[in-house]
C-alpha positions as CSV (number, residue, x, y, z in Angstrom):
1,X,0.0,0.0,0.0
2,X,1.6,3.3,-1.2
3,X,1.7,6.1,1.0
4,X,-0.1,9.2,0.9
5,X,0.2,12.9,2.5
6,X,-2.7,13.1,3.7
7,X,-4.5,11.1,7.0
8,X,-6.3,8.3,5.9
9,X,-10.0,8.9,5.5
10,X,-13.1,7.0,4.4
11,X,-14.9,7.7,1.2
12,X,-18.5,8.7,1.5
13,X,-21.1,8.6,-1.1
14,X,-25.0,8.6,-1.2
15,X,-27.4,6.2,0.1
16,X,-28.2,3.0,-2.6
17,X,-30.8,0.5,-2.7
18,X,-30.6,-3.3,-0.9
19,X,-28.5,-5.5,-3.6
20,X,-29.0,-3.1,-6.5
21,X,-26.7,-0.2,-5.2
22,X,-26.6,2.9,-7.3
23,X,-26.8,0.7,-9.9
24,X,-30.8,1.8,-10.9
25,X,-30.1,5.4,-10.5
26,X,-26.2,5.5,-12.5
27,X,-28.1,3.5,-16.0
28,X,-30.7,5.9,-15.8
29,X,-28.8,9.0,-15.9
30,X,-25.0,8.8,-16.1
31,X,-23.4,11.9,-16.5
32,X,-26.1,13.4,-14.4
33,X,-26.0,11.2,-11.6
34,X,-21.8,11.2,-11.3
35,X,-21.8,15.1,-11.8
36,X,-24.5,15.2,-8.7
37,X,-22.2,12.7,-6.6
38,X,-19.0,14.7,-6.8
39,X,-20.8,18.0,-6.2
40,X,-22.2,16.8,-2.9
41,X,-19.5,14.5,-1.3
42,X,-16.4,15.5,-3.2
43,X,-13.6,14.4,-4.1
44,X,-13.4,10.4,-3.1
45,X,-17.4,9.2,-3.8
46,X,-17.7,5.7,-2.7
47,X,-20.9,4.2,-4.7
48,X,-21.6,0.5,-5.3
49,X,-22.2,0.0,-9.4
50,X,-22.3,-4.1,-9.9
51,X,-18.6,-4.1,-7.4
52,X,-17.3,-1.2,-4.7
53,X,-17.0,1.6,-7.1
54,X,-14.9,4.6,-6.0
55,X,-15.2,8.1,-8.4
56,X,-12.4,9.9,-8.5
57,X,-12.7,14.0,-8.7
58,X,-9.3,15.3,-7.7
59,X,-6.1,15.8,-10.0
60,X,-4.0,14.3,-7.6
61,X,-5.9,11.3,-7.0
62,X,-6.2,10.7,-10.9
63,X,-2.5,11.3,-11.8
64,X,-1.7,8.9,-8.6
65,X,-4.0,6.4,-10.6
66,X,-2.8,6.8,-14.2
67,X,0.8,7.9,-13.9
68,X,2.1,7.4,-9.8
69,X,1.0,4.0,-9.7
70,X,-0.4,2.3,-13.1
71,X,0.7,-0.6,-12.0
72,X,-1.8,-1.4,-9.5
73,X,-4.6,-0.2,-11.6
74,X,-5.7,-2.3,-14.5
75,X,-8.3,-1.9,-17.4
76,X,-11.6,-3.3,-16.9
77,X,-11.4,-7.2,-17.0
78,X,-14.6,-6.4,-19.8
79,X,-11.8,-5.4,-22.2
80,X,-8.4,-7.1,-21.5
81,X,-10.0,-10.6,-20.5
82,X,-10.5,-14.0,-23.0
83,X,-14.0,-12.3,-24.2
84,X,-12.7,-8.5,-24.4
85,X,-9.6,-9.6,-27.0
86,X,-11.9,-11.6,-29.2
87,X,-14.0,-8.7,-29.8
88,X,-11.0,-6.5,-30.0
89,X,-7.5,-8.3,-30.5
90,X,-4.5,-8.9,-28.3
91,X,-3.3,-5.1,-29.6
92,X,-2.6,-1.8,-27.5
93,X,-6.1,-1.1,-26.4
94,X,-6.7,-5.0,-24.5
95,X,-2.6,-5.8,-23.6
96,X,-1.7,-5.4,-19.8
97,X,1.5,-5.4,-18.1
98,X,5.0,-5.5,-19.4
99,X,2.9,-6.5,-22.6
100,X,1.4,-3.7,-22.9
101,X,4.7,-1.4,-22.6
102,X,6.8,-3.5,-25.0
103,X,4.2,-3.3,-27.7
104,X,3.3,0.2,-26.7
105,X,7.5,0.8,-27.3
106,X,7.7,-0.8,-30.7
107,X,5.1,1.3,-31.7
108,X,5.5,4.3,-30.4
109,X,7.9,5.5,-33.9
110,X,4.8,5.0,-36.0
111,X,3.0,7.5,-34.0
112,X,5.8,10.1,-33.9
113,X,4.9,13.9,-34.4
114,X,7.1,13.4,-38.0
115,X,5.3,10.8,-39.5
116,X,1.6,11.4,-37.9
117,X,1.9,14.7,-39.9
118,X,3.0,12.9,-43.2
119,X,-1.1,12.1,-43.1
120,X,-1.9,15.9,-43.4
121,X,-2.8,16.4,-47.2
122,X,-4.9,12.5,-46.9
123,X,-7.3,14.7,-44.1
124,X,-7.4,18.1,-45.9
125,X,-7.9,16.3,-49.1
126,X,-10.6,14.2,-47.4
127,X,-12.0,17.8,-46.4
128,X,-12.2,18.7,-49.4
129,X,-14.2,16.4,-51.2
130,X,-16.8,16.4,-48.5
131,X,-17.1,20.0,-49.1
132,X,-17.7,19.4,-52.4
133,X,-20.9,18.0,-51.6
134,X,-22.4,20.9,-49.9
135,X,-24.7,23.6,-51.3
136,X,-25.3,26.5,-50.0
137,X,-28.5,26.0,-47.5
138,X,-28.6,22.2,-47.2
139,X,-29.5,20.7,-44.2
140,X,-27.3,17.4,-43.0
141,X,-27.2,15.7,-40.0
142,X,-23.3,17.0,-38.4
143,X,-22.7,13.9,-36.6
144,X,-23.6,11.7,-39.2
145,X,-21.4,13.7,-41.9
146,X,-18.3,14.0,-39.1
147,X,-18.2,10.2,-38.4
148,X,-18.1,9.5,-42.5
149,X,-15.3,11.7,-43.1
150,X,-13.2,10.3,-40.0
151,X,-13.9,7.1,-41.0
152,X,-13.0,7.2,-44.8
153,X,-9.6,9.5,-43.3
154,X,-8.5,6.2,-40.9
155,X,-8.8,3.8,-43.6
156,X,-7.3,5.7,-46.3
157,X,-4.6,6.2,-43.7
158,X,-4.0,2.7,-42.7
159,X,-4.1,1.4,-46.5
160,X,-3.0,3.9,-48.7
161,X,-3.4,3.4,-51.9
162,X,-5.3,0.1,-51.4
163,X,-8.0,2.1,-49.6
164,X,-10.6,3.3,-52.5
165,X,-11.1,0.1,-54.0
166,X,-11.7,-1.4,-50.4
167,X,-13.7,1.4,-49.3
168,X,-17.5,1.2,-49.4
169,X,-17.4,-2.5,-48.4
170,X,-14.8,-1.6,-45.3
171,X,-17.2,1.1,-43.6
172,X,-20.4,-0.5,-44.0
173,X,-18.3,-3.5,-42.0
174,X,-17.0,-1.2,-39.2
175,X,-19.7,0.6,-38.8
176,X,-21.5,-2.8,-38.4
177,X,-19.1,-3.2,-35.8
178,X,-19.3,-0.4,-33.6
179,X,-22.7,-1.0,-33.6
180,X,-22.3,-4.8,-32.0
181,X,-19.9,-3.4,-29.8
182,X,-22.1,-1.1,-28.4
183,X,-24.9,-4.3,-28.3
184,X,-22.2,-6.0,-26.5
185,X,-21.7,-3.5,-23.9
186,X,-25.7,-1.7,-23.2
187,X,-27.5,-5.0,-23.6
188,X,-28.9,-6.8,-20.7
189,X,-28.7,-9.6,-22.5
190,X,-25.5,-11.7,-22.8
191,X,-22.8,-12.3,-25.6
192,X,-23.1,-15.8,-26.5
193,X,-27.1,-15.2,-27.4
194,X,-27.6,-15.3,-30.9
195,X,-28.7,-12.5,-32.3
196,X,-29.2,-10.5,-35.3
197,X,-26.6,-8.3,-35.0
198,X,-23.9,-11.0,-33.5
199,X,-24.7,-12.7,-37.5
200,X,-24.0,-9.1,-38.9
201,X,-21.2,-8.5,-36.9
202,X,-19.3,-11.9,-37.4
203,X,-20.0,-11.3,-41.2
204,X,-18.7,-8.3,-41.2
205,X,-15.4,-9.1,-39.5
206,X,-14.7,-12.0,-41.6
207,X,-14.9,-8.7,-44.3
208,X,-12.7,-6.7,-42.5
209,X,-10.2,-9.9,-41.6
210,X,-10.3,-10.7,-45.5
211,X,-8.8,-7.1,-46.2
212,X,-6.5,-6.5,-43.6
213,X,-4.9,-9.8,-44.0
214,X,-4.8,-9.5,-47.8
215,X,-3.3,-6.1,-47.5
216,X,-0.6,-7.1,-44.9
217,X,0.2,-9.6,-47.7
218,X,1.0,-7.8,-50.2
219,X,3.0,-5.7,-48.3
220,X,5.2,-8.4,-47.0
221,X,5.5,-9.1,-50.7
222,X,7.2,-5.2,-50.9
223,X,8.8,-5.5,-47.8
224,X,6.7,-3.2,-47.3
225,X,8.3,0.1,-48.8
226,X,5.1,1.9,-48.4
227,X,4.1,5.0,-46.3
228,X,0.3,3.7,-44.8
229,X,0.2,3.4,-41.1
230,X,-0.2,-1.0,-42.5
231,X,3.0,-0.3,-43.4
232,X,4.8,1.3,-41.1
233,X,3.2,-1.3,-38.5
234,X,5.1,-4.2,-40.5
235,X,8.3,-2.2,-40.6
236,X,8.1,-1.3,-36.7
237,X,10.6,-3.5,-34.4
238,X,11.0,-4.7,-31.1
239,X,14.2,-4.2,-29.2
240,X,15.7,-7.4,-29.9
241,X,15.2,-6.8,-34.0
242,X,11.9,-8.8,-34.3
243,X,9.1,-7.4,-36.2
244,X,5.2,-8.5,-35.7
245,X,3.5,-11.8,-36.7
246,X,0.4,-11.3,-39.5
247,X,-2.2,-11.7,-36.4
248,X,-0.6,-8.8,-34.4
249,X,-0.6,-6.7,-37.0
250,X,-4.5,-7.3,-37.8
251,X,-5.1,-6.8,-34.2
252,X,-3.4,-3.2,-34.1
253,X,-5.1,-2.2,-37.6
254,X,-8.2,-3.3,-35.9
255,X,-7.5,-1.2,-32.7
256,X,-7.1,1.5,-35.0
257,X,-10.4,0.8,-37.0
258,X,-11.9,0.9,-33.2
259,X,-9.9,4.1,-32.0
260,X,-9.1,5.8,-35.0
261,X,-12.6,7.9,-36.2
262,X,-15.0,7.9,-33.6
263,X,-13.4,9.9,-31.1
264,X,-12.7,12.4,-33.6
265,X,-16.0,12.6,-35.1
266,X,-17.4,13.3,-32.1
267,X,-14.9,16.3,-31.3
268,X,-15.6,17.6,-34.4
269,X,-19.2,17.3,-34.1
270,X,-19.1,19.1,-31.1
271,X,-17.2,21.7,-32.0
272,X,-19.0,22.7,-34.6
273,X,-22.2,22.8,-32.9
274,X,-20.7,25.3,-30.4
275,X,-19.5,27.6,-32.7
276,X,-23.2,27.7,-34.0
277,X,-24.1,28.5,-30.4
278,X,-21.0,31.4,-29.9
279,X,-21.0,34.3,-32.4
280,X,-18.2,36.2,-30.9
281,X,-16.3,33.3,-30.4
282,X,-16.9,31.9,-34.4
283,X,-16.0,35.1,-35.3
284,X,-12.9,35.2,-33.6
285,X,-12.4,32.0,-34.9
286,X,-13.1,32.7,-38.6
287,X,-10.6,36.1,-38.2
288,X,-7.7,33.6,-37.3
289,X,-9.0,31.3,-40.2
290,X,-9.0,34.1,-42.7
291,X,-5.9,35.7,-41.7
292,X,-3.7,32.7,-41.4
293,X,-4.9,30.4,-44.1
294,X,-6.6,32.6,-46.8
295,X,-8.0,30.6,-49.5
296,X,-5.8,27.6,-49.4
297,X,-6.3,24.6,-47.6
298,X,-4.4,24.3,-44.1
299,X,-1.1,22.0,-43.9
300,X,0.7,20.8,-40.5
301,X,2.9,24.0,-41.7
302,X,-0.3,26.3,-40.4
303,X,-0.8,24.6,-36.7
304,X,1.4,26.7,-34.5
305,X,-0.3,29.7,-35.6
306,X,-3.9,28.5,-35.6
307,X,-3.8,29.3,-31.9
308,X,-7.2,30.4,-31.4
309,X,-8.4,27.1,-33.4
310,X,-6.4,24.8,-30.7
311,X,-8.2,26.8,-27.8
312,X,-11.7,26.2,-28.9
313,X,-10.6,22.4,-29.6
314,X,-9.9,21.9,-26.0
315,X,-13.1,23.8,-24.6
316,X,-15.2,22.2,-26.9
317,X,-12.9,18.7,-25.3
318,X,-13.4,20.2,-21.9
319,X,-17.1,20.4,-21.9
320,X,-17.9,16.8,-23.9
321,X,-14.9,15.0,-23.9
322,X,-15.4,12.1,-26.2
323,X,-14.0,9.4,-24.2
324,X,-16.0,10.3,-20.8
325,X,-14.9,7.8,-18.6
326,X,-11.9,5.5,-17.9
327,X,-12.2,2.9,-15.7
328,X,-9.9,1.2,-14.0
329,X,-9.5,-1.5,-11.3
330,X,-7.1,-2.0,-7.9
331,X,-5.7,-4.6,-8.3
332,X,-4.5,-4.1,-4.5
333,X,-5.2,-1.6,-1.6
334,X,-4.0,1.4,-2.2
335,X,-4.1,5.1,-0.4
336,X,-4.9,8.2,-2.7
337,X,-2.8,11.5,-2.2
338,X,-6.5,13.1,-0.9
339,X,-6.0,10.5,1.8
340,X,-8.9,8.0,0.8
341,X,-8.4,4.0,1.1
342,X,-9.0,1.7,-2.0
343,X,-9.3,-1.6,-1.2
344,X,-8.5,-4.2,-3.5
345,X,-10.4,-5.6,-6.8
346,X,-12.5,-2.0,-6.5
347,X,-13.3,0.0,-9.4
348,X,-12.2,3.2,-10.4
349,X,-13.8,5.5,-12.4
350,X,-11.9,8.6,-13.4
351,X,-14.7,11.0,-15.9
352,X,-13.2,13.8,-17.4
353,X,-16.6,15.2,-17.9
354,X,-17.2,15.5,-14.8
355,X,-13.9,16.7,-13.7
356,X,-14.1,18.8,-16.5
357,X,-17.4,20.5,-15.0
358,X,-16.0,21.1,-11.7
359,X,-16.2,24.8,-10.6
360,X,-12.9,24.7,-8.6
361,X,-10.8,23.7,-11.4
362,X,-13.2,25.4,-14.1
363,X,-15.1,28.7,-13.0
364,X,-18.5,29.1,-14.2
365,X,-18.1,25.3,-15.6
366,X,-20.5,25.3,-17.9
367,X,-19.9,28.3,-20.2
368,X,-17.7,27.7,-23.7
369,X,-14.4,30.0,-23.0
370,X,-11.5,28.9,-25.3
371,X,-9.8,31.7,-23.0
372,X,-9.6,29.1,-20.4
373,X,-6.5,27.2,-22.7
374,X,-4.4,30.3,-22.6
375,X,-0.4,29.4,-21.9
376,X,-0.9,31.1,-18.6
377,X,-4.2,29.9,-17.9
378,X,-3.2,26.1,-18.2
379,X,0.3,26.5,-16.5
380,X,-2.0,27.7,-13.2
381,X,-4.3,24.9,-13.5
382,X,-4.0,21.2,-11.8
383,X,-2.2,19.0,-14.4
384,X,-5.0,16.2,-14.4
385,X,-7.9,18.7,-13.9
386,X,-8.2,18.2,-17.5
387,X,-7.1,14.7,-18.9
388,X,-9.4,13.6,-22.4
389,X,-6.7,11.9,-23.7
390,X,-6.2,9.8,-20.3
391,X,-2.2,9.7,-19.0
392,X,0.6,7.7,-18.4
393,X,1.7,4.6,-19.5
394,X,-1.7,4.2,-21.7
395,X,-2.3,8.1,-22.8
396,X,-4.0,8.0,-26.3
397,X,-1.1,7.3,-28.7
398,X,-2.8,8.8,-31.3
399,X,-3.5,12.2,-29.4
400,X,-1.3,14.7,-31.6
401,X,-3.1,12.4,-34.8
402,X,-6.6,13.4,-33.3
403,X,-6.0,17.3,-32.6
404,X,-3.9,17.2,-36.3
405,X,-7.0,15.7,-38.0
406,X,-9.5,17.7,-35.9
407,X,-7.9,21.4,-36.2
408,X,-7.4,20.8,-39.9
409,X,-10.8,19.9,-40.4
410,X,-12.2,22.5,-38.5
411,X,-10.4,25.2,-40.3
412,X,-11.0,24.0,-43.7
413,X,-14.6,23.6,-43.3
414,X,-14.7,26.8,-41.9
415,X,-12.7,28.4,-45.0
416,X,-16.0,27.6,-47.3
417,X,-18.6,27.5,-44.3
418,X,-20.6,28.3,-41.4
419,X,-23.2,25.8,-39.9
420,X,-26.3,27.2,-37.9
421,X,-28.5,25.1,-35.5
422,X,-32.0,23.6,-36.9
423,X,-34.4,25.2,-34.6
424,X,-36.5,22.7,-32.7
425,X,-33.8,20.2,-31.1
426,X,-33.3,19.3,-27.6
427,X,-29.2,18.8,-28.3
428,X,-28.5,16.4,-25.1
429,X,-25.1,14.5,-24.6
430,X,-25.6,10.5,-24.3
431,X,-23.0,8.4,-22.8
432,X,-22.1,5.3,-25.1
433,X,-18.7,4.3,-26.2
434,X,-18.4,7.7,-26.8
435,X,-20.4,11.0,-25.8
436,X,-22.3,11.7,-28.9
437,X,-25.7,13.5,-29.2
438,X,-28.2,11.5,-28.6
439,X,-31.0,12.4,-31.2
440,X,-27.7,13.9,-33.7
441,X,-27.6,17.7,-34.6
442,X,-28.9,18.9,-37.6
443,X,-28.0,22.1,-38.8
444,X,-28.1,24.1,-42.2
445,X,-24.9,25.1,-44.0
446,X,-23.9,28.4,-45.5
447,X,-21.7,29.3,-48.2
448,X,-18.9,32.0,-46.7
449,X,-18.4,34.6,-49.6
């Protein structure tokens, strides 16, 4: 048990129900309910969720978690377990332990600042032709428009050239398989039950294994000379000289088929929504838009001085952080820095949307100030007061991709257009793999003279 520098104290949290816990009132309204908990009992909010649960709402306590002590705190047994890598591989997002840090080393190079910007002209081209669609005055549904272009931008950047010919059949199977996952995870009723969706999704994973495996053929035919992220994957070595088998590589293209798009479309979704909502603040964006960029198309080249872009980015991040919740669990007793007791085999859930809502760490909480990601304004604030991206050892490796892909995007739709709300929708936040809206946003586009 580690030590902390504070006295010990005991976790409080409200009052659940005989055998059910908080179980009833967390389904019905997530983000609600743990927002509600942390305003009344703190920091340390002991609640009973299927096991001992134990929310987390101080920096301290979450860095102690994620990059003090990562040892002692494991993913969720629902993803690293015998069932959790048959839905998703033995890749980065289910491999544990000294695993999980060698594979995490051998690939680190592919996600270097260098090469994840070589991908630039594949997004803003990408862009581009979605643009292209658009009239002036048409109505579309953002989300729905957002998640197509991230998820044509991840496969054209995992198989390069081989990706148009593979295309339509490749997102109809992945978005078959976000939907099963998402099956997997809400339903009450269990895995092994067949089901209509288990025959879609097994279909459309023998699709996606049929591709993958074809184009990690052909590459080991090359040697594989090309620049695609498949490529780059079969070139990437261990520290003893050893490259990956075929299997490892499919299970890392499929991680990035899981992780790749949707966490993106969502902060882009979002975004753009809250710009609709902000006048002065799209205004002040489009200035920086129009003076830096003109009429050309953005490039990695533009970034540093897309400042303002980057600070509405991370507010629009801070108030709906696509991946709300990590969850973790002790795999011994532990003390937190705030002084709290964890026993063992508890589980840990660390939100950034509700951290990110906390009026200590974030005055006035629920306003949209990009001033709030100022240099000055970050250096005063608690390191893990803001954490969408997670920490440590398992921080997103594809966090400089993401904020690449999603400040290029924004700019260059914003070059050619502005987006207004359709009147008439109740815009609310739901809680699935991701924090999308949960009825979508549709909105009308306008042509920017």
């Amino acid at each position: 048990m580690s030590s902390g520098n504070k006295a010990e104290s005991t976790a409080r949290g409200p009052a659940g129900y005989p055998f059910v816990g908080h179980l009833p009132a967390f389904l019905y309204d997530q983000l609600g309910f743990l927002s509600r908990c942390a305003a009344e009992y703190g920091d340390v909010v002991k609640l009973t969720i299927g096991e001992p649960t134990y929310l987390l709402n101080n920096p301290e306590d979450v860095k102690h978690v994620l990059v003090v002590n990562p040892d002692n705190y494991g993913k969720s047994p629902r993803m690293t377990s015998v069932s959790g890598k048959r839905l998703s591989g033995s890749g980065l997002l289910t491999s544990v332990g000294a695993a999980h840090l060698k594979q995490r080393r051998m690939m680190q190079p592919v996600f270097y600042r260098k090469t994840v910007e070589s991908f630039s002209h594949t997004i803003t081209t990408g862009v581009a032709t979605m643009l292209d669609r658009w009239t002036d005055g048409m109505q579309i549904d953002l989300g729905r428009e957002m998640m197509g272009l991230a998820q044509k931008n991840i496969v054209k950047t995992l198989l390069g050239s081989d990706a148009d010919q593979e295309m339509p059949s490749l997102l109809e199977a992945i978005t078959v398989r976000r939907r099963y996952m998402e099956h997997v995870f809400f339903s009450p009723f269990p895995q092994w039950m067949p089901s209509r969706i288990g025959m879609a999704y097994r279909k459309a994973m023998r699709r996606i294994d049929g591709i993958v495996y074809r184009a990690i053929q052909s590459r080991r035919a090359r040697s594989a000379d090309g620049e695609d992220l498949l490529s780059r994957l079969l070139r990437a070595r261990y520290d003893d000289g050893t490259g990956m088998t075929d299997q490892q590589v499919r299970d890392e293209a499929v991680t990035l088929f899981i992780t790749g798009y949707e966490t993106i479309a969502e902060a882009l979704t979002w975004t753009s929504y809250l710009l609709s909502q902000h006048p002065e603040i799209e205004a002040a964006f489009l200035s920086e838009v129009d003076e830096v960029l003109g009429r050309r198309l953005p490039s990695v080249e533009d970034l540093p001085r897309l400042t303002y872009a980057g600070m509405v980015l991370a507010e629009s991040i801070r108030l709906y952080p696509p991946t709300w919740i990590f969850i973790r669990v002790a795999l011994e007793g532990d003390k937190l820095p705030s002084g709290a007791i964890i026993p063992a085999g508890a589980k840990i859930y660390l939100s950034p949307y509700v951290m990110h809502r906390t009026p200590r760490y974030f005055p006035d909480p629920e306003r949209f100030n990009p001033e709030r990601f100022t240099e000055t304004a970050k250096k005063e604030r608690a390191q893990f007061a803001y954490f969408p991206f997670g920490g440590g050892a398992r921080v997103c490796i594809g966090e400089h991709f993401a904020k690449m892909e999603a400040i290029l995007t924004l700019t260059a739709i914003a070059q050619r257009f502005r987006v207004s709300l359709v009147p008439g929708q109740a815009i609310v936040p739901d809680p699935k793999m991701t924090l999308r809206p949960k009825n979508g946003i549709k909105v009308q586009v306008h042509r920017r003279n």
